[in-house]
N, C-alpha and C positions, 0 to 999 in steps of 0.2 A: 388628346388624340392628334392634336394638329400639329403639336411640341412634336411627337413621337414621328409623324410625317416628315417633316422638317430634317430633326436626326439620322432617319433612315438616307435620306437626298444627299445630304450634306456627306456621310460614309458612303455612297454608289461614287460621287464622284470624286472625292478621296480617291477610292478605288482605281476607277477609269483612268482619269488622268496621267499621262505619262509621268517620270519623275522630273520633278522640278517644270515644268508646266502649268500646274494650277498657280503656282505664287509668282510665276516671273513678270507679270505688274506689277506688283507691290514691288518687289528687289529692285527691277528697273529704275523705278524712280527713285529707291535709296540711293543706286550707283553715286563713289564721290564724285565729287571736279577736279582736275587738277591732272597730274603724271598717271598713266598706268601702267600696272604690270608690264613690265621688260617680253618681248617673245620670248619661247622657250629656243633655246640653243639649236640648233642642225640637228639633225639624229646620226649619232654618231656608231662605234664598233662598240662592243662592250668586248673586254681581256677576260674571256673565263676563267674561274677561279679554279676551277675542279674539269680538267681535260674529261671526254667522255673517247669511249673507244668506237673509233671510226667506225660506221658501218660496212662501209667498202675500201680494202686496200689498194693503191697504187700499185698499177704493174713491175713498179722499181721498186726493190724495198726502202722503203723509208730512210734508214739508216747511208742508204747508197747515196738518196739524193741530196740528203744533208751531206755527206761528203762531196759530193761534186757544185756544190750551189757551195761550198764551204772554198774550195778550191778555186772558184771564179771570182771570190769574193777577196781572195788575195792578190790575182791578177787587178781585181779591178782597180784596190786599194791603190795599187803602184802608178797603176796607168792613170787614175784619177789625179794624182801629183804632179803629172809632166802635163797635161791639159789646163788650157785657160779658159775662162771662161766668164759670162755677166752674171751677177746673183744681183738681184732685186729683189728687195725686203718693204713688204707693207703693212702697214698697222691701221686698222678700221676701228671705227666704234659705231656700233648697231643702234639705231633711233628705235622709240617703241614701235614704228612700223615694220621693223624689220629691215628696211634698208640702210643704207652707210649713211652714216651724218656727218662724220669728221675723220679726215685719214692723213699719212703723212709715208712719203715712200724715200728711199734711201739703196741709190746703187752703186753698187761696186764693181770693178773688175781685175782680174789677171791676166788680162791679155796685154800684150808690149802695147803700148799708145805712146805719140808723143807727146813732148813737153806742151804742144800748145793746146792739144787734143786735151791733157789731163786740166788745163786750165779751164775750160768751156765747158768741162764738167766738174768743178770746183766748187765751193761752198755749200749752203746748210739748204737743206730742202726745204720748199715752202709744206706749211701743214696746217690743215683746218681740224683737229684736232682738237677738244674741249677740256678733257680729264687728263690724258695720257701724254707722254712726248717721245720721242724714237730719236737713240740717239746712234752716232756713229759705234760708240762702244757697244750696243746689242749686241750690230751685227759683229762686231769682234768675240764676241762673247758664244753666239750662236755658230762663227765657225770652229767654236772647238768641240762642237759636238762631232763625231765618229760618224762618216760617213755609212762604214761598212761593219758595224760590232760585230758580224761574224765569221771575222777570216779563220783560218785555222789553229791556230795558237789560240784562240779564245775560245775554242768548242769544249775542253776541259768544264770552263767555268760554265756553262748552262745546260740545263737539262730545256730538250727540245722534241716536242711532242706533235705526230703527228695529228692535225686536226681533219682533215677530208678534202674535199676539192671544191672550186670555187671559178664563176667567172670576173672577170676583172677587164671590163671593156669587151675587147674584141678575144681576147687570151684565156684560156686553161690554164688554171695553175693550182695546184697545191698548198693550202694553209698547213704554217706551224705555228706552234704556240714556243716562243723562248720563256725560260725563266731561269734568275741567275740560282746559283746552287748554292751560295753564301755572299753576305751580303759584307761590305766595307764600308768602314767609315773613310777612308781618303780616296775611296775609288767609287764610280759610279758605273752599272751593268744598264744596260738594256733588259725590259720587263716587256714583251708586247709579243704582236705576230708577224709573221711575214710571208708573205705570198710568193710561188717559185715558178716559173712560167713551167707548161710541164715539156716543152720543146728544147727552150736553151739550156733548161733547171739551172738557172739564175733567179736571184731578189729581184722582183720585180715594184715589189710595192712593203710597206712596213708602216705597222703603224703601234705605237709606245711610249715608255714613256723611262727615263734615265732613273735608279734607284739607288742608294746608299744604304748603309747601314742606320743614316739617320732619317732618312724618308727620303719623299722625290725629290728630284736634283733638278732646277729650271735652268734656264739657258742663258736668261739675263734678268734685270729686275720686274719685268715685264710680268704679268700673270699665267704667262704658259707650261706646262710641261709634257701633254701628250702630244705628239705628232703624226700627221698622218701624210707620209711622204712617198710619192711615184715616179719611178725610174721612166728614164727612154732611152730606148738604142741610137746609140753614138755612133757614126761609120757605120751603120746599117749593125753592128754585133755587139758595141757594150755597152750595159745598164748602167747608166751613171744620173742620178739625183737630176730630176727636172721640174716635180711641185712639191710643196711643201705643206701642208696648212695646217693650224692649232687656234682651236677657241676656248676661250675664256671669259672669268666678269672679274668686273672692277669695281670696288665698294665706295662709296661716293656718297659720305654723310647719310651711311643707311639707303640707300638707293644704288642696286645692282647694274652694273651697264655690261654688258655684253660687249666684249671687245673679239677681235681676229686680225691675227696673223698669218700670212700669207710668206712663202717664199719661193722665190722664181731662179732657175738655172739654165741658161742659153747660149748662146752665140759660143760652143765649144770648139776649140780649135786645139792642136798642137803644138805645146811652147817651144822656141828656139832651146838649146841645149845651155845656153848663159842665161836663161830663165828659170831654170828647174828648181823648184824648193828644196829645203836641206831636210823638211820634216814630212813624212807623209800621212795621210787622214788617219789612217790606225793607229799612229802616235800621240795622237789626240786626247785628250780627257773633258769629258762635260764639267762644267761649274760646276760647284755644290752648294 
């Protein structure tokens, strides 16, 4: 009878007990010693697989604002060529707390400076940096990604889908979904979204990831390949690339480290006419 008491107590509070509750003493004390679990990564966009149909249409059709967001995007292309400006490139590696443990930054410019000016900004960046190292060639490598994949000569190749509307800081704008419509092996598309301000109907923000015929294409040898990058008005009226950011992990003897990438675009100005490039960003192609 007292067996039979016992039983019954022992299944109430079974019951009772929230989950995982009744044993987290015991567990507790099992926990190891040593490294733990890495944080989980930022919460990031997820790329629908499967478009769904808007609930509510935009007052411009669809098809219109892709054309005119398509048509600024060629403007911008151009004008982005004849502008100089600072890119600052960082590379973080995330401690199990979540914050930065080791980082190493690396900046570049195209604006005219002089000879003594480029001196005092010469040699290798100091970096505290444990796993990873950032080298000048990244950033060589990440400026051949394409500022602008959707000027107008390139709308053939992707099917572009309206997704609804969205705010984006202070702005209204329009999500689409890009996806390429055949894939290549020596060429890589842009697979992602991009958000359209609904005022300028310009890019305002994108975020993706570069695709081949052989899978995702990264930037450098670095662990990144989605990005998630925000424009700002230049001269009070053009979107031109002003943050950058992509996370990642770094495999480390079985042990994940959670690395980020950061990139920065500022101090824009207008180059002299004996400064102007011979190639502009939409002639560009990402690594593979």
């Amino acid at each position: 009878m007292i067996l039979k008491r016992i039983i019954l107590v022992l299944a109430f509070l079974l019951m009772a007990a929230p989950a995982g509750d009744f044993f987290a003493v015991p567990l507790a004390a099992q926990e190891p010693v040593g490294p733990q679990t890495p944080p989980k990564p930022p919460e990031i966009v997820r790329i629908p697989t499967r478009p769904q149909t808007p609930a509510e249409q935009p007052p411009i059709a669809p098809d219109e604002i892709i054309r005119r967001f398509s048509a600024q995007e060629d403007q911008l292309a151009h004008l982005f060529a004849t502008y100089g400006y600072r890119k600052t490139v960082r590379l973080e590696e995330i401690g199990s707390d979540g914050k930065v443990s080791g980082q190493a930054e690396i900046s570049s410019s195209s604006l005219p400076i002089s000879d003594d000016a480029r001196r005092k900004t010469g040699g290798e960046p100091q970096s505290t940096l444990r796993f990873l190292n950032l080298e000048r060639d990244d950033i060589e490598a990440l400026s051949k990604i394409p500022a602008f994949p959707l000027v107008s000569s390139n709308l053939p190749k992707y099917e572009i889908t309206y997704e609804g509307k969205q705010p984006v800081d202070e702005l209204n704008t329009y999500v689409f979904q890009v996806k390429p419509r055949q894939l290549e092996r020596s060429r890589a598309y842009f697979d992602g979204l991009v958000w359209v301000d609904d005022h300028d109907l310009a890019i305002v923000k994108t975020y993706g990831k570069w695709v081949t015929e052989t899978g995702d294409a990264q930037a450098s040898q670095l662990p990144f390949n989605i990005f998630e990058t925000y424009r700002q008005p230049v001269a009070n009226k053009y979107w031109l690339p002003a943050y950058s950011r992509s996370d990642g992990s770094f495999d480390d003897k079985g042990l994940s480290i959670p690395v980020r990438l950061i990139i920065r675009w500022d101090q824009y100005a207008p180059l002299p006419p004996d400064n102007l490039p011979r190639q502009s960003p939409q002639d560009a192609t990402p690594p593979r």
